[in-house]
C-alpha positions as CSV (number, residue, x, y, z in Angstrom):
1,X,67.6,71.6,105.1
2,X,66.9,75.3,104.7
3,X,63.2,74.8,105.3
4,X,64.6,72.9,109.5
5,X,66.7,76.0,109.9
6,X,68.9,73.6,110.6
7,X,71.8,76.4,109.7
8,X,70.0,79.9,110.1
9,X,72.6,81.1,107.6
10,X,72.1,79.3,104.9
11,X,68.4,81.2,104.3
12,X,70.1,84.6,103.9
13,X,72.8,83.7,101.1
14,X,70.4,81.7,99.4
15,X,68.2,84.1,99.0
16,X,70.4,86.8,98.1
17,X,71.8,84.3,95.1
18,X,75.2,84.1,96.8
19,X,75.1,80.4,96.5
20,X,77.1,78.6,93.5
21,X,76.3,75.1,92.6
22,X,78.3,72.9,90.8
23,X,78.2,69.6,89.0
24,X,81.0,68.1,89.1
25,X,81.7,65.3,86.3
26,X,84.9,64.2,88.0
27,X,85.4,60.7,88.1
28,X,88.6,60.3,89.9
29,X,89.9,62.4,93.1
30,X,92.5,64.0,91.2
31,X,89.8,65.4,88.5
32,X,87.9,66.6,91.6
33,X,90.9,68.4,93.6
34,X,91.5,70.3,89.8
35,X,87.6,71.2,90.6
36,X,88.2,72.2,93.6
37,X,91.0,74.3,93.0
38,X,88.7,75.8,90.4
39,X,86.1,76.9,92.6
40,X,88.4,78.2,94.9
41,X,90.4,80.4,92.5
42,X,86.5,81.6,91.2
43,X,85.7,82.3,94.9
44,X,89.1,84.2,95.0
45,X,88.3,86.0,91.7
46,X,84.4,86.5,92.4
47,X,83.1,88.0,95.6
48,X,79.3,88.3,94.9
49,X,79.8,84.1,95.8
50,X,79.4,83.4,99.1
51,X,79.5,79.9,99.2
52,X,79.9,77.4,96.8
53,X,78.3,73.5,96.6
54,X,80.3,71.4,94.6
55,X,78.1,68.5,94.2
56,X,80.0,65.3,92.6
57,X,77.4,62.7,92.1
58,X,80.2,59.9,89.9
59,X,82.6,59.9,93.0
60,X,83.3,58.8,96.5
61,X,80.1,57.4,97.2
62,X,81.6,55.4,100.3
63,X,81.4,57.3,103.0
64,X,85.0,55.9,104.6
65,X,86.6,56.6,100.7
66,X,84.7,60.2,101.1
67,X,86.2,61.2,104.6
68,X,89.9,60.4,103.4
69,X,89.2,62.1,100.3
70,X,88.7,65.1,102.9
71,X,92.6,65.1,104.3
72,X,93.5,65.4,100.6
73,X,91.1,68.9,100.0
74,X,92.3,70.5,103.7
75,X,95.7,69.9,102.2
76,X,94.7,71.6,99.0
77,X,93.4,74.5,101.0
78,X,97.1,74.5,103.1
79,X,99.1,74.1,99.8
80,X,97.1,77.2,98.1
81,X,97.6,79.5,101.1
82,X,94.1,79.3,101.6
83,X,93.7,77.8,104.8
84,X,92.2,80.4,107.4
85,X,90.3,82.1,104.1
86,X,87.9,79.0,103.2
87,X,86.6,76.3,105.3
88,X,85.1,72.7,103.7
89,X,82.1,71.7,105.0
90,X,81.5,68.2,104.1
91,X,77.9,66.4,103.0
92,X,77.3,62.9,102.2
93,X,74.2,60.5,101.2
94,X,75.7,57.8,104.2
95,X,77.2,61.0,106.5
96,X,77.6,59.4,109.9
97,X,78.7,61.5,113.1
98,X,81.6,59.7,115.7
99,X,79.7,57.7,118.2
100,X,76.8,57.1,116.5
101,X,74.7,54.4,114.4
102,X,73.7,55.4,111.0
103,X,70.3,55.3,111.9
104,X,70.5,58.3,114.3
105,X,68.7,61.4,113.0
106,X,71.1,63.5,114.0
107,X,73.2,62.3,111.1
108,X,70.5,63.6,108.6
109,X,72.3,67.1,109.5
110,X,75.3,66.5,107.0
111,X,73.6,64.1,105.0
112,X,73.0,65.0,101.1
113,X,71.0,63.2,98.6
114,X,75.2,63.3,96.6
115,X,78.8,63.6,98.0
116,X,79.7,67.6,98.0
117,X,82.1,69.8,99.5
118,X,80.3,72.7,101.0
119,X,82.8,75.9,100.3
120,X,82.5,78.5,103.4
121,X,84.2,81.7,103.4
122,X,85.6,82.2,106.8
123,X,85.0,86.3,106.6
124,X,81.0,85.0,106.6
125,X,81.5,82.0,109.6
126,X,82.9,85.0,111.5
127,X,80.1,87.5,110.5
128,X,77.9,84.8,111.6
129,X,79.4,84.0,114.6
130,X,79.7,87.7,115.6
131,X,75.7,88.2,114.8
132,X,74.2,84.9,116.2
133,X,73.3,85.0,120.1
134,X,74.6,81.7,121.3
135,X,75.7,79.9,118.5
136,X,77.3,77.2,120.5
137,X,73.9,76.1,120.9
138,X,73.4,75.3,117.2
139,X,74.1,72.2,117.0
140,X,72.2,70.6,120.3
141,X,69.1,72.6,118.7
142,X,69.7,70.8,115.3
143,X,69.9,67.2,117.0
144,X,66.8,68.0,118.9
145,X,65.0,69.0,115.8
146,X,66.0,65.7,114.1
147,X,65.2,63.6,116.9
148,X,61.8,65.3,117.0
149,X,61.3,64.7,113.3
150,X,62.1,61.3,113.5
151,X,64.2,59.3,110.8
152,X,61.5,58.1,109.0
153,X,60.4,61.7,108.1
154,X,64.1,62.6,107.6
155,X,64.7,59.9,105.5
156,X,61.6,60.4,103.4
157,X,62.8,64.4,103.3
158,X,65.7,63.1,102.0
159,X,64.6,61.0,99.5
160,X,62.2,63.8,98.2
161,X,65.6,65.6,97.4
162,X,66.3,62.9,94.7
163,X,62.6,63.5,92.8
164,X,63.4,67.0,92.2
């Protein structure tokens, strides 16, 4: 959610065409950690990309299947020496934070309209983190911007996502 600010990072790379999207046609986790790894090694080989979306619409559409998918890519990342260089951000359609209900807007911050694995670069979270006056505050801004939207407009945000 660019347009909620709800990350005031995410405006900068965007525009800047730092941003890789990809489709994944995976349809099993294996075929996605062999995506993974590709985007990685292209993020390795590449730096004009900042950040990479690997979007995999045919897999892990349950959230609980999704989040132990998860231990599986960190471990990539640790196997590939890559921990400490890239960081997984994860975004799902039924994302739901510890200690809440699904219907909390505050959950609508790591929802996607399709599973994807957000690929960070840790050089930029520690750019942004060094440039951004209190940036612990992020994420108690971002729930009272949901909260104040409401879910019904979140949802209805959302669902614009999919008519696009």
């Amino acid at each position: 959610m660019i347009a909620n600010n709800l990350c005031p990072f995410a405006r900068r790379e965007l525009v800047a065409q730092r941003v890789r999207v990809v489709v994944s046609a995976a349809t099993s986790p294996g075929e996605l950690l062999q995506a993974l790894d590709q985007e990685f090694m292209r993020m390795e080989s590449d730096p004009s990309v900042e950040t990479t979306l690997l979007i995999h619409p045919g897999l892990l559409q349950d959230f609980v299947d999704y989040n132990q998918f998860l231990d599986e890519a960190e471990d990539l990342l640790r196997r590939n020496d890559l921990a400490g260089i890239y960081q997984i951000a994860s975004f799902h359609p039924d994302y739901q934070f510890a200690g809440t209900v699904p219907a909390d807007a505050e959950n609508y911050a790591c929802r996607s309209p399709y599973p994807l694995l957000h690929l960070l670069r840790e050089s930029s979270i520690d750019r942004a983190v060094a440039e951004y006056p209190e940036i612990e505050q992020i994420p108690a801004r971002n729930i009272e911007r949901l909260n104040s939207l409401g879910t019904d407009e979140l949802r209805r945000l959302w669902l614009a996502c999919l008519q696009k």
